[in-house]
Legacy VTK file of the C-alpha trace (Angstrom):
# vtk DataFile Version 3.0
C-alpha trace
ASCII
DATASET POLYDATA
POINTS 84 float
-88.001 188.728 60.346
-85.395 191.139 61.724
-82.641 188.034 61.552
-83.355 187.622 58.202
-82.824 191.144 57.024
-79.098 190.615 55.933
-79.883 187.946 53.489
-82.785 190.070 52.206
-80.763 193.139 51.428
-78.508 190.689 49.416
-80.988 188.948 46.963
-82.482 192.462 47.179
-79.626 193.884 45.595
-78.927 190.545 43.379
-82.476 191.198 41.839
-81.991 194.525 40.913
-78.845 193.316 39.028
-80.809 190.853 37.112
-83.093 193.528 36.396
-80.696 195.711 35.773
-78.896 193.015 33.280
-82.068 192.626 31.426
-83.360 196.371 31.134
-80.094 198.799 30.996
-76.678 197.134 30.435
-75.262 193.570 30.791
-71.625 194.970 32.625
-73.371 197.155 35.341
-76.113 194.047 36.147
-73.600 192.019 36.532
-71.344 193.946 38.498
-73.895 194.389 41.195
-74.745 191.094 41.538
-71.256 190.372 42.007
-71.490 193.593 44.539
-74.437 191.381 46.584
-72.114 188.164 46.284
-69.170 190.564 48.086
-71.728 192.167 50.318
-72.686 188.792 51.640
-69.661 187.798 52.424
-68.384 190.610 54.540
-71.589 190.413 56.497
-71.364 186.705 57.037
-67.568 187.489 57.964
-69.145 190.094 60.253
-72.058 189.409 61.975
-72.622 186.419 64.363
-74.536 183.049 63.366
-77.777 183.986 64.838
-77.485 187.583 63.298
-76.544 186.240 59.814
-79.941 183.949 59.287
-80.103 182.448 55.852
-76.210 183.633 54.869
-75.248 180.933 57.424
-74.938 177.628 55.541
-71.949 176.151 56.800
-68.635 177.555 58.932
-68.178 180.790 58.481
-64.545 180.939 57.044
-66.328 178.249 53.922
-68.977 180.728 53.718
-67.232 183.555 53.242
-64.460 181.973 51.248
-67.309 181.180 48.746
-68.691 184.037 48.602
-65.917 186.200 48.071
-64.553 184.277 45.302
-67.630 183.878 43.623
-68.293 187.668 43.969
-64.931 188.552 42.269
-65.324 185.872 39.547
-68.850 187.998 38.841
-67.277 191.410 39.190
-64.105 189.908 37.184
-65.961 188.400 34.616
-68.551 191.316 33.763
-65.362 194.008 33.327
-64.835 191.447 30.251
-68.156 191.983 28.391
-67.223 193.828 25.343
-69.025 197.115 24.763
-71.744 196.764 21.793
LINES 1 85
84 0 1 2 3 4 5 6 7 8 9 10 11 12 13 14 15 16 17 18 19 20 21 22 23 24 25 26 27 28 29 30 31 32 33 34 35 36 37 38 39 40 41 42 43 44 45 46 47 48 49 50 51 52 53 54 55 56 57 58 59 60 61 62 63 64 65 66 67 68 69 70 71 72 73 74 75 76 77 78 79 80 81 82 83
């Protein structure tokens, strides 16, 4: 359980952004998920294979390069949203 606890705090924090999205605003949703998509990232960058349970999918640079560009894409893409 306690190897998996990195990749639970990020789809942890990546459902409160959906829920977030759907309930308060759009930008600030989306922004955390991109938030969880960074957060993953610097932990797989950080933490060693058997540490990083389900985060580790493939090497870790692939992983985290992934991950990081995906995450700013997100973050990127939400600061676009026009207000309504």
């Amino acid at each position: 359980m306690t190897r998996q606890l990195p990749a639970l705090v990020v789809l942890l924090l990546a459902a409160t952004g959906l829920l977030v999205v759907v309930t308060v605003d759009p930008r600030v949703g989306l922004v955390l998920v991109g938030v969880s998509l960074l957060l993953a990232a610097g932990l797989r960058l950080t933490l060693p294979p058997r540490r990083a349970g389900w985060l580790v999918v493939r090497g870790r640079g692939l992983d985290a390069c992934l991950l990081l560009g995906l995450g700013f894409a997100v973050v990127l893409l939400a600061n676009t949203i026009p207000d309504i």
